[in-house]
N, C-alpha and C positions, 0 to 999 in steps of 0.2 A: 476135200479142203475147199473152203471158201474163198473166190477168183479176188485178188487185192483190187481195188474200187482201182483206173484211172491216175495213170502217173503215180502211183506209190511204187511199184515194183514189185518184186518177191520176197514172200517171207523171209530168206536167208537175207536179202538183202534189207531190208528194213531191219535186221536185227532180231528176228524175232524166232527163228527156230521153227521146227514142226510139233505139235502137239493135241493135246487137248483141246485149246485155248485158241490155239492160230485163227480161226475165223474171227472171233471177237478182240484178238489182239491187234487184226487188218483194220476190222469197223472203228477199233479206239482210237487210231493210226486216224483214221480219216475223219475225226472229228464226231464218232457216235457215241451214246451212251449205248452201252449193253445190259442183257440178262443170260445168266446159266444157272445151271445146277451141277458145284461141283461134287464130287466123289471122292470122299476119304474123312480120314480120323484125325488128319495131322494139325487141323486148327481147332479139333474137338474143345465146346466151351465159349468160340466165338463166331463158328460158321460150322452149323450141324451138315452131315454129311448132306445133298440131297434137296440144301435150301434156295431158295429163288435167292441167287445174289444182283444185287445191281450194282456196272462200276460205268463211271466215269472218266473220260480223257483226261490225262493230267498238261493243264496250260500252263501252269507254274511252278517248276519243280521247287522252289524255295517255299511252297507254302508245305511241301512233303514235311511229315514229324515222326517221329520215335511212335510207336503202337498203331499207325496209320496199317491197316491190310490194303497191298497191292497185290495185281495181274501183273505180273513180272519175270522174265527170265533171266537164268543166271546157270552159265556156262551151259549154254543148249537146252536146258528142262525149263516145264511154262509154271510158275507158279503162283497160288492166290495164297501170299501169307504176308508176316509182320517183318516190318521194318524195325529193327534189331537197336541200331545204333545209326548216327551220323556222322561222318566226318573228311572231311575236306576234297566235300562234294560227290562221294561215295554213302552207298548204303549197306548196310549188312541187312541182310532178310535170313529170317529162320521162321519157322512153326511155332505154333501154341503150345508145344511137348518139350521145348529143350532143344529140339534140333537145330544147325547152325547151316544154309544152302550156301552162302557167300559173301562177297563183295560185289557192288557194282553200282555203274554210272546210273545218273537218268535216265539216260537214252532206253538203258533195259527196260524201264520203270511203264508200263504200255496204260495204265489208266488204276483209280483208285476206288476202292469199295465202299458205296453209301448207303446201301439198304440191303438188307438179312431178312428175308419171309420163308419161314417152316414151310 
């Protein structure tokens, strides 16, 4: 696992869980843009399994919308998917297949995805 940059703390403490994700969830914590390649079928159609994604730290959660894909956890799992629904200051995030992960704050919300390369 990737050491949290300098005054952030621990992943549990930043809110952010163990996973997949936790190194680039630290770096988006501290102000970086990231790149990975996640693994799976569950956004099949917007993010091929295996693609160079790039995300971004989110500085304004008010500019967050409905079909945005984020790096996000929700209830301890790290995930890169869609923003469902909004509402009163809450997100629903589910997959590209129908699946529903939750509700959650901002604070979950670790950065957002701006470029997709095969």
């Amino acid at each position: 696992m990737t050491a949290a940059p300098r005054g952030l703390g621990s992943p549990a403490i930043m809110g952010i869980g163990k996973g997949w994700a936790t190194g680039s969830m630290i770096r988006l914590k501290a102000g970086e843009t990231v790149q990975f390649r996640p693994r799976g079928q569950s956004m099949r159609g917007k993010v091929p399994s295996g693609a160079l994604c790039t995300v971004e730290p989110i500085s304004d959660p008010s500019r967050l919308d409905v079909d945005q894909i984020v790096l996000c956890t929700v209830r301890g799992a790290q995930y890169l998917h869609l923003i469902k629904a909004i509402r009163d200051g809450q997100y629903l995030i589910g997959n590209n297949r129908g699946g529903i992960n939750g509700w959650i704050t901002a604070d979950s919300i670790h950065g957002r995805l701006i470029a997709v390369e095969a």
